[in-house]
N, C-alpha and C positions, 0 to 999 in steps of 0.2 A: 504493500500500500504506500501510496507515494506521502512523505512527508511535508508537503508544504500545502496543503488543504486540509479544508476542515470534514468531517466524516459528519454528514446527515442520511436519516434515515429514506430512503426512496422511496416507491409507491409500490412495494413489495416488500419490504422491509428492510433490502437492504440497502448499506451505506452506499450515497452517491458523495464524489468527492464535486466539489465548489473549489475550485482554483484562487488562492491569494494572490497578494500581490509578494514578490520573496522579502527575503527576512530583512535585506540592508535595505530596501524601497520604504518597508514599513518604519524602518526604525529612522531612517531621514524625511520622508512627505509627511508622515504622520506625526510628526514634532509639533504641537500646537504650542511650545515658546512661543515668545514675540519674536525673537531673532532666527529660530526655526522656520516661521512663519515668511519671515520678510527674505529669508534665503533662498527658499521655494517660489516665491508671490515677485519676488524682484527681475524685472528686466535687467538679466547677469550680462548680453549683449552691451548694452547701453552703459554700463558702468565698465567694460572692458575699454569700449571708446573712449569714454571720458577720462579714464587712466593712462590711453594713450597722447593724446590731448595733451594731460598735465606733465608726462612724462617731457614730451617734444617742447613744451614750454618752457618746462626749466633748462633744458639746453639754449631753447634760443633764448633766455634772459641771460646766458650765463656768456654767450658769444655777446648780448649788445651791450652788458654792463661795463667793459672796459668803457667803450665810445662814450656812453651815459654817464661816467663817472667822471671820466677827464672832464664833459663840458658841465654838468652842476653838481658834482660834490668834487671835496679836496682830494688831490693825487696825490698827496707828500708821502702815503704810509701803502705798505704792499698790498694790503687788503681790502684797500677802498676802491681797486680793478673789478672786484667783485663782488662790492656796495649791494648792487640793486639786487643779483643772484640769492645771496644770506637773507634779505630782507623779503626775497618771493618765495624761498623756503620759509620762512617766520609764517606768511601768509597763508602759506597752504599748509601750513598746519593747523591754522586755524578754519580754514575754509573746507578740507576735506570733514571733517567731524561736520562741521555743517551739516553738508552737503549728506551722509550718509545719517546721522541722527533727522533732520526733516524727510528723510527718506522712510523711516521708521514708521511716520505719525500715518492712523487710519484717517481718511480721504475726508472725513466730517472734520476732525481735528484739525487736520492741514488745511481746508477752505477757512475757517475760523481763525488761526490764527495769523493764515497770508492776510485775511482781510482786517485784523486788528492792527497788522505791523506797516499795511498799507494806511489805514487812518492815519497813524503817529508820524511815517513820512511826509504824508499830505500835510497836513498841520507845521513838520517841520520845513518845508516848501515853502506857507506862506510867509516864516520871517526871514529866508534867506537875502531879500534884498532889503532888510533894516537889519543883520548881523551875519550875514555869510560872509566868510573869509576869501578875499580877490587872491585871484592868479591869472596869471598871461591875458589881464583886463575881465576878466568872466567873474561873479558871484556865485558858484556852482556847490561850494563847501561848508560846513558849520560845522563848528568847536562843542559839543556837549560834554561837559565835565571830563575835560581834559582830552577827548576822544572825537579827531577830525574828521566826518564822514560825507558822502557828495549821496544825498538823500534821492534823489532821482534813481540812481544805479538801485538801492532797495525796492525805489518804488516799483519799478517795470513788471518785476513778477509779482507783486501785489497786486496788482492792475489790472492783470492778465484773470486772476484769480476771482478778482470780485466783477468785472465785467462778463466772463464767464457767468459766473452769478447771476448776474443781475439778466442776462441773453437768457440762461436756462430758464428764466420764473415767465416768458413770453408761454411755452406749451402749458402752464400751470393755468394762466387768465391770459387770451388774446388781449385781454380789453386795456391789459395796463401797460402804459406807453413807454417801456424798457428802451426803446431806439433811442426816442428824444432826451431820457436821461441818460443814457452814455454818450447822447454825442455834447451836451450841454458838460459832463465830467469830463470829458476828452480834451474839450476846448477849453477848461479853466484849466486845466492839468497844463495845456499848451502854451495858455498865458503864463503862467507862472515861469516857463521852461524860457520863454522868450526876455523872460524881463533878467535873465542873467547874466550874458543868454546862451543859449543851448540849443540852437536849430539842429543838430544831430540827432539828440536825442527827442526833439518835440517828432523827426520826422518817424523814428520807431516809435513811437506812442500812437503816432499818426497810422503807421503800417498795422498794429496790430489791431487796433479800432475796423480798419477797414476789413481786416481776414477773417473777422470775427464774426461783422457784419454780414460778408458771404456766406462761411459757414450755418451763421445764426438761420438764413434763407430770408433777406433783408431782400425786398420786389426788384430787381430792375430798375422801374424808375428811382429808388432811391439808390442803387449803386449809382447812376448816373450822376445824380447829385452829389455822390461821397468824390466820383472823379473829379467833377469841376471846383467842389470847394477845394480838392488835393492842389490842384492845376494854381487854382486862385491863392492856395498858402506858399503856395512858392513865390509864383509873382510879388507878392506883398511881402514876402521876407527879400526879396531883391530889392525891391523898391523902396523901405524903410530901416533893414536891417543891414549896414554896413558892411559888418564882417564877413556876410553871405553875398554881398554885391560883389565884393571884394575875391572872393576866394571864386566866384562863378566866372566873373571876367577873367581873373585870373590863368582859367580853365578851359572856357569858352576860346577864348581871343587871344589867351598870353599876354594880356595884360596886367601892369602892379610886380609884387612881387611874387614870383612863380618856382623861389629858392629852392620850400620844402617839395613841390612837384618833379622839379627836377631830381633834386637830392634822390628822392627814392628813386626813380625812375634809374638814374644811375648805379644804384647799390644792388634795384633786385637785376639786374641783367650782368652788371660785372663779374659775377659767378659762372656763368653759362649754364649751360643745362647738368652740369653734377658740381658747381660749387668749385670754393676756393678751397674748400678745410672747413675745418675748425680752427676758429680763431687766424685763420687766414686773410679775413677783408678787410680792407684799408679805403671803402667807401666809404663802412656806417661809418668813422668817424667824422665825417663832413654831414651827416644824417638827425637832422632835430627829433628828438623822443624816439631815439632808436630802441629804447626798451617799451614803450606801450606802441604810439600809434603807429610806429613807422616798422613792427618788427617781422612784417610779413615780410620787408623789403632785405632785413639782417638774415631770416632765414634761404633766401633767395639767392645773396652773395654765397655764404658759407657753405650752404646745405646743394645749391641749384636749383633751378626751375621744377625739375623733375620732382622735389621735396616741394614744394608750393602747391603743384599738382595734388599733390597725396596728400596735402593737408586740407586743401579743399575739399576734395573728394570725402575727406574722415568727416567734414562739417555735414557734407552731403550724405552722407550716411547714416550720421543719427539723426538728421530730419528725417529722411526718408523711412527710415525704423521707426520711430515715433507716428509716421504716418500711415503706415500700414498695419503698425497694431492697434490700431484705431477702427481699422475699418468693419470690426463687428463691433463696434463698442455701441452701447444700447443706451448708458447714462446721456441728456446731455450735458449736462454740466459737466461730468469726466470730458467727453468726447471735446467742450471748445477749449475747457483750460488746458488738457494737455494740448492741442492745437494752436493754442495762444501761445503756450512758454516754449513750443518748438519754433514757432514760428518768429518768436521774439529772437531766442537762440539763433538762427540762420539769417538775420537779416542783420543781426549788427556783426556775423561772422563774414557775412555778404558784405555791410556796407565796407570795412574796414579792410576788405581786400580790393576794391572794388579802388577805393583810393592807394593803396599801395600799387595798382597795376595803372593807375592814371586815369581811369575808367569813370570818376567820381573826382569832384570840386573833394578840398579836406576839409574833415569834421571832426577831428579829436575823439574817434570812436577806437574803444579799445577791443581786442580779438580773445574771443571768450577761451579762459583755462589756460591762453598762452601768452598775453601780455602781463607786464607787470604791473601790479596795485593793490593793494589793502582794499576798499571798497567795491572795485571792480571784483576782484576774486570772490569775496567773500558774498556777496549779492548775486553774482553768476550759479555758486553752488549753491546758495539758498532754495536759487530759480529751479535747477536739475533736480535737487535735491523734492521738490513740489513736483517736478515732473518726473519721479521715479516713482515717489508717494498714489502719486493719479493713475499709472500708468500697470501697477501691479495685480498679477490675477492671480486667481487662487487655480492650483492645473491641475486639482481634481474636478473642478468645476464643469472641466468640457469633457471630459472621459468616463467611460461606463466601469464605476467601481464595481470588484468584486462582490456580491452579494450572497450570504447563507439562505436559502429557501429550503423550506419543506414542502413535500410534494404528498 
């Protein structure tokens, strides 16, 4: 008699075996821990990528931090070549726990507290321009008790989270007018983003309003409308917002200063297609914020084109994963937030290559999991961290468990 079923009586009386699952299946799918749980329930795919991600990151912070270091911190002592690298490990120490504790929380917990942590940023939004801290002319930052953070970066996957929200409760009552209150929070969200200003980031806030709206099954005639006001905020950020006039002609015409266009332009092709080395290019140093905005352009010298390729691609493949495990997803509320926080994910991985390849006027958008920053890091894996939480099945759920019956 075979040992791995259970012996029931048949309709004769004798024992019919019932097939288990075997002993090590049982003893790891059937773990109901929390951590049991989330081992089995977690897209294991998606956190390989993101590992890889961070892995490629810290390399290319560790190639741009000489450049970075010589032009804003002091060179006198050996270890300030590698200033920004120490201080993106500090980061990601703190950003991976993140990143896998918010992964942790069941999907009620995690909408509830994105959308609490989203309030408290919103709130800290509107005194950034009576106490946000300047840099390179922008108001983008605030000091709370001792502790610098650029509150927008938090906000994005907050955003994602309760707009979500707010698109799901449309199938609950047709009658309540959920569009016009996200587009009314979208456009103060945008005010506030422009009075610092931050046209980078108003246009991702901009982008996920609108994918949301598609997804949500918003008519036709009002995508039309979401087009022309898109079309019309740009016009109007040329037309009154300087820095964006500036950086467009720049773009457009080669007119103004077109430094940092060039700069990179020069760093990601002086590699050729498999790089100088490591630690081989002698561009980034003529290269401004070769450790955030410009690092697609460091990995390009160093690494080659053929590495820019592959990192693209890796961007493109946890969107696309995120999208296709989606496609039976029955929640909506699951189905737009994780849509919203991938989609947030690909587009500021989108925008900020998109300027390193000259493709795009520049906008200070940093490249998620591989630039360096404290806020940008840690706000990034908050965001994954929400879209692993959302993204989790239980895989007994679709399979025909074993079952003991009597006959």
């Amino acid at each position: 008699m075979p040992t791995d079923g259970f012996h029931t009586p048949g309709s004769r009386g004798r024992p019919r075996v019932v097939r288990s699952a075997p002993h090590h299946a049982r003893l790891g799918r059937t773990d109901r821990t929390p951590l049991g749980r989330w081992f089995w329930e977690i897209d294991r795919v998606l956190v390989m990528l993101v590992l890889v991600l961070v892995a490629i990151g810290l390399v290319a912070v560790a190639a741009a931090s000489p450049a970075s270091a010589q032009r804003y911190s002091d060179f006198s002592h050996k270890m300030a070549s590698l200033h920004y690298f120490w201080r993106q490990v500090m980061w990601l120490i703190l950003g991976l726990p993140v990143m896998f504790m918010t992964s942790l929380l069941p999907r009620d917990s995690a909408r509830r507290i994105a959308m609490g942590v989203g309030i408290f940023c919103f709130v800290t939004l509107l005194f950034i321009p009576l106490f946000g801290v300047e840099a390179n002319g922008a108001k983008r930052w605030i000091n709370i008790v001792g502790f610098q953070f650029q509150p927008s970066e938090f906000l994005k996957p907050c955003y994602v989270v309760g707009l979500a929200w707010l698109l799901s409760l449309r199938n609950v009552d047709r009658s309540l007018p959920v569009m016009r209150i996200s587009a009314a929070a979208t456009a103060v969200i945008a005010g506030l983003l422009m009075l610092q200003p931050d046209f980078g980031q108003t246009v991702i806030f901009g982008g996920i309003w609108f994918v949301l709206m598609l997804l949500a099954g918003a008519p036709v005639r009002i995508i039309g409308w979401l087009i022309a006001v898109g079309v019309g905020a740009v016009l109007g950020a040329y037309a009154f917002y300087s820095v964006a006039r500036t950086r467009i002609n720049a773009f457009l015409f080669g007119e103004g200063d077109s430094y940092q266009v060039e700069s990179a332009h020069k760093t990601i092709t002086n590699g050729g297609f498999f790089g100088t080395g490591p630690g081989g290019g002698e561009a980034k140093f003529h290269l401004p914020e070769a450790h955030t905005d410009y690092i697609f352009s460091v990995i390009g010298e160093e690494f080659g084109l053929i590495t820019c390729l592959a990192v693209a691609l890796l961007y493109a493949a946890i969107v696309v994963r995120v999208f296709v495990r989606l496609l039976d997803e029955e929640d909506d509320f699951v189905l737009l937030a994780s849509a919203g926080l991938a989609a947030q994910f690909g587009m500021q991985a989108v925008i900020n290559i998109a300027v390193n390849v000259g493709l795009a006027p520049s906008k200070g958008m940093t490249l998620p999991f591989i630039s360096y920053g404290g806020s940008s890091m840690i706000a990034v894996s908050a965001g994954f961290g929400l879209l692993l939480a959302f993204t989790r099945r239980n895989p007994a759920a679709k399979r025909s468990p074993y079952i003991v019956t009597r006959t």
